[in-house]
C-alpha positions as CSV (number, residue, x, y, z in Angstrom):
1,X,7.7,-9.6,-20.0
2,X,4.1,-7.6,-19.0
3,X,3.8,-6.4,-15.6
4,X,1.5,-8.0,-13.3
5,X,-0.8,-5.1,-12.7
6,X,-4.5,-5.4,-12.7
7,X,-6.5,-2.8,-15.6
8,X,-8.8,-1.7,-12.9
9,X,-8.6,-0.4,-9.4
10,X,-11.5,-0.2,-7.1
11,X,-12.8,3.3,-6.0
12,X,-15.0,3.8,-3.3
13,X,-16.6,6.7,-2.0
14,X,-19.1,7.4,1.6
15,X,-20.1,10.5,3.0
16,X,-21.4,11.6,6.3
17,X,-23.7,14.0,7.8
18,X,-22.1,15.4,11.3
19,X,-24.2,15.5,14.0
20,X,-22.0,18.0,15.5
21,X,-18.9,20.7,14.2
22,X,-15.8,18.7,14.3
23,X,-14.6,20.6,16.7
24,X,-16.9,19.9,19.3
25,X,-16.2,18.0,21.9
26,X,-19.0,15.3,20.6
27,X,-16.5,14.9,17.8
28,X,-13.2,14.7,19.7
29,X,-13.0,10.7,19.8
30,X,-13.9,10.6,16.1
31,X,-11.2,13.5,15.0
32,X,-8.5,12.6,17.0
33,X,-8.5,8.8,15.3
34,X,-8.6,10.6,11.8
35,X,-4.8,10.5,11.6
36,X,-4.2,6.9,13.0
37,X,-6.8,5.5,10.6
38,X,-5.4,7.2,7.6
39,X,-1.9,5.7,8.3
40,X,-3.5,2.4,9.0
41,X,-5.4,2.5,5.5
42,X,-1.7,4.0,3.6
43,X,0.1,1.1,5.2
44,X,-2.6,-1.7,4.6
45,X,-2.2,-4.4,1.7
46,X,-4.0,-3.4,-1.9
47,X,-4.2,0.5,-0.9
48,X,-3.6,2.4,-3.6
49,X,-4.5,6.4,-2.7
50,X,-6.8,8.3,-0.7
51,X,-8.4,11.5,-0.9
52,X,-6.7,14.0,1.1
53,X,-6.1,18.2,1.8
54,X,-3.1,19.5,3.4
55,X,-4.5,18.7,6.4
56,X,-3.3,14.9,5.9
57,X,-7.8,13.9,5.4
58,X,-10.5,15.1,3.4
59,X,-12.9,16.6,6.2
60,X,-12.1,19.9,4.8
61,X,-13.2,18.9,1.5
62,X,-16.4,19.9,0.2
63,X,-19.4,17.5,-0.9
64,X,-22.9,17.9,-2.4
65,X,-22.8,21.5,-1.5
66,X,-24.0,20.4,2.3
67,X,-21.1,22.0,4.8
68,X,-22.5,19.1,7.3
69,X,-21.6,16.6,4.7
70,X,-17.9,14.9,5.1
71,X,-16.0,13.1,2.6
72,X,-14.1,9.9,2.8
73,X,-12.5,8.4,-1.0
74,X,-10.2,5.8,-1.9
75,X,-9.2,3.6,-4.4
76,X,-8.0,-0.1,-3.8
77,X,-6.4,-3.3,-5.8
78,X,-9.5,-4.8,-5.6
79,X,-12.8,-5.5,-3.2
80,X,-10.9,-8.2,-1.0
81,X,-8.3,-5.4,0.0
82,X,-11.0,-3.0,0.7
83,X,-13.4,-4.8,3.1
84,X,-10.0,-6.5,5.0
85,X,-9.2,-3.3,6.0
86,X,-12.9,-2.3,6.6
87,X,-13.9,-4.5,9.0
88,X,-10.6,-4.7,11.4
89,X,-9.0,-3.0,13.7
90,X,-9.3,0.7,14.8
91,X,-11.7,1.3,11.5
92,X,-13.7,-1.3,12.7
93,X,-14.4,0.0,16.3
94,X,-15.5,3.5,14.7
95,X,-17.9,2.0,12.1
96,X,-19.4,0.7,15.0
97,X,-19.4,3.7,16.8
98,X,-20.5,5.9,13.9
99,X,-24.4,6.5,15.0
100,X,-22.5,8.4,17.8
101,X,-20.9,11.6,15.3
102,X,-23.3,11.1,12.2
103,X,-26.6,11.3,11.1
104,X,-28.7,8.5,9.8
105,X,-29.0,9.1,6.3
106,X,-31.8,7.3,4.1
107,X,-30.4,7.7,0.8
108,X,-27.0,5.7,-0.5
109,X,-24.3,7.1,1.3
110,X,-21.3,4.6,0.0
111,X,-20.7,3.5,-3.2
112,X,-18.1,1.7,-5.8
113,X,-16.7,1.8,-9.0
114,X,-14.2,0.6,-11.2
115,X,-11.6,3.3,-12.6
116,X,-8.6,2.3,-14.7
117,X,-5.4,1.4,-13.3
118,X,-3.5,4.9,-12.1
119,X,-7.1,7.0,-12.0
120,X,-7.4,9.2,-9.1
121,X,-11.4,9.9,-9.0
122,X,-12.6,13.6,-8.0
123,X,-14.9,14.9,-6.2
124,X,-17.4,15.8,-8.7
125,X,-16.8,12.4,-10.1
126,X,-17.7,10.3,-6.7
127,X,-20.6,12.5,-6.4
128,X,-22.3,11.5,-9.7
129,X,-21.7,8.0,-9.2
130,X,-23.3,8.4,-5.5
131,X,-26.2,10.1,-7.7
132,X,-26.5,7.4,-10.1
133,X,-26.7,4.9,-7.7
134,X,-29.5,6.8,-5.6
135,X,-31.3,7.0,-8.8
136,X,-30.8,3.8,-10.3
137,X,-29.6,1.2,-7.7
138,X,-26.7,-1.0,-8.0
139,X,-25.2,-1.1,-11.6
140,X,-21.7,-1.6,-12.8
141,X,-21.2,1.8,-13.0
142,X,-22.2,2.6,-9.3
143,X,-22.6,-0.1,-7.2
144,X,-22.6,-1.5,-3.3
145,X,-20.6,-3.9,-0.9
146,X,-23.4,-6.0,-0.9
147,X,-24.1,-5.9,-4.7
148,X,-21.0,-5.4,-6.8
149,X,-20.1,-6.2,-10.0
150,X,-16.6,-7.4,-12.2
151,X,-14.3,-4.8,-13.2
152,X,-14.6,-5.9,-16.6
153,X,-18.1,-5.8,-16.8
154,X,-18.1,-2.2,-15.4
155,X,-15.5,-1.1,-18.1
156,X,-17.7,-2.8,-20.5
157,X,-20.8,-0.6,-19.5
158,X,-18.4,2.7,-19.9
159,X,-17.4,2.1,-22.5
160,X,-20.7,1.5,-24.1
161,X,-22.0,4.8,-23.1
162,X,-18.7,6.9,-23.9
């Protein structure tokens, strides 16, 4: 009997630019629901990891080489489990308050791929997919919410190229 388990697991990858240090008092709504988003996202359905330091989240964690620049990375079951947990609850109320701590940034900021099944994505890896898709808009190697693209089609493109 084969396990149920998908091939491919959805990573996904945004950065911000801080208006502020986060320990300004600008910042204090925005840090102190770190931690009670983070548990919401461990406990939600189709989470598989997250990026994290000791600290318990990846703030810490440097990105592009820009000390303003903060980190958020994940990987899911699939895109369903990802934008259910996206747009409800507490994440939900500080996506919409997010023009309040970050800059508005013109180039991609978020982006997705596919990574096999038990792949835990690094830095340096999210970063070249966020390149790729500035350079070259949505493919299946990098892509968006709005335009994504079938695991196996992605593996397909890799696979090609490796």
């Amino acid at each position: 009997m084969t396990e149920n388990r998908p091939a491919y697991e959805l990573a996904e990858v945004n950065i911000a630019r801080l208006k502020f240090p986060l320990d300004s008092p600008e910042l204090k709504d925005f840090v102190e629901a770190l931690d009670p988003v983070n548990a919401m996202a461990d406990a939600a359905d189709g989470f598989v990891w997250r990026l994290q330091s000791d600290t318990g989240n990846a703030t810490d964690i440097p990105v592009l080489g820009d000390e303003w620049l903060v980190v958020n990375m994940s990987v899911w079951r699939d895109m369903n489990a990802l934008t259910a947990f996206m747009y409800q609850g507490q994440h939900r109320e500080l996506l919409a308050r997010r023009r309040e701590w970050f800059e508005r940034l013109e180039e991609a900021v978020t982006t997705l791929w596919w990574v096999p099944a038990g792949h835990r994505p690094t830095v340096a890896e999210a970063e070249e997919r966020l390149l790729h898709l500035r350079a070259h808009g949505a493919t299946p190697y990098a892509f968006t919410l709005r335009t994504s693209f079938p695991a196996q089609e992605a593996a397909e493109v890799v696979s090609r190229s490796a």
